[in-house]
C-alpha positions, 0 to 999 in steps of 0.5 A: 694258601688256604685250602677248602674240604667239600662235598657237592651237592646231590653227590649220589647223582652221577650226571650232577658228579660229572657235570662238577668234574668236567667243569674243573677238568676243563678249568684245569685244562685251561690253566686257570687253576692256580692248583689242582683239586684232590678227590677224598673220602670224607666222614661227618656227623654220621655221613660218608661221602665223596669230597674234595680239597682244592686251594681256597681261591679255586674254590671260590672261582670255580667250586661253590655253586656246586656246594649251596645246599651244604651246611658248611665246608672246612678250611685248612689253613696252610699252616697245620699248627693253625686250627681248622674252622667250618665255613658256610659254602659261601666263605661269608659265614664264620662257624666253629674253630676245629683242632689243627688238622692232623694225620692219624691211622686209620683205626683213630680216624674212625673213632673220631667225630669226622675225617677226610681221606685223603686218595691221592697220599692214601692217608687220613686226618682229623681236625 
């Protein structure tokens, strides 16, 4: 199972934060997610930002309306030994191919161009 690295939308507001929150706890509390969403801390093109992973299919059914102004999300294929690419928000648009994702201290996390912190393992990674 694929899995897809994201930040919403208007990610300062704290209402459009506990809007998307409340409805995947609720999404989550009715069973139907098929997994669990992870909070992360992500770093891109100079940007450090609240995000989240979540299996591809949850995304899809739950997440990206909250994700329509964002130029692109990353997919994390289940297989790490398998690159990692950039998506439009919609899953209908191919972008670039990344690096395998892999975890990497802190110290070269922030050297990198992007990383996602991950809070729930505490641990960094890179593509």
């Amino acid at each position: 199972m694929d899995y897809v690295i994201f930040a919403i939308d208007n990610n300062t507001d704290t209402h459009t934060v506990a809007k998307f929150m409340r409805h995947i706890d609720t999404k989550r509390a009715l069973g139907t997610m098929k997994g669990r969403m992870v909070q992360a801390i992500g770093y891109w093109e100079g940007i450090l930002e609240p995000s989240y992973i979540m299996r591809k299919d949850d995304y899809l059914a739950f997440a990206q309306g909250y994700t329509k102004g964002q130029d692109a999300v990353m997919v994390a294929p289940s297989d790490n030994r398998q690159p990692a690419y950039l998506m439009n928000s919609t899953m209908t648009d191919y972008q670039v191919t990344l690096n395998p994702i892999r975890e990497v201290s802190a110290e070269d996390a922030k050297s990198a161009q992007g990383w996602t912190f991950n809070q729930s393992s505490n641990k960094y990674f890179v593509a």
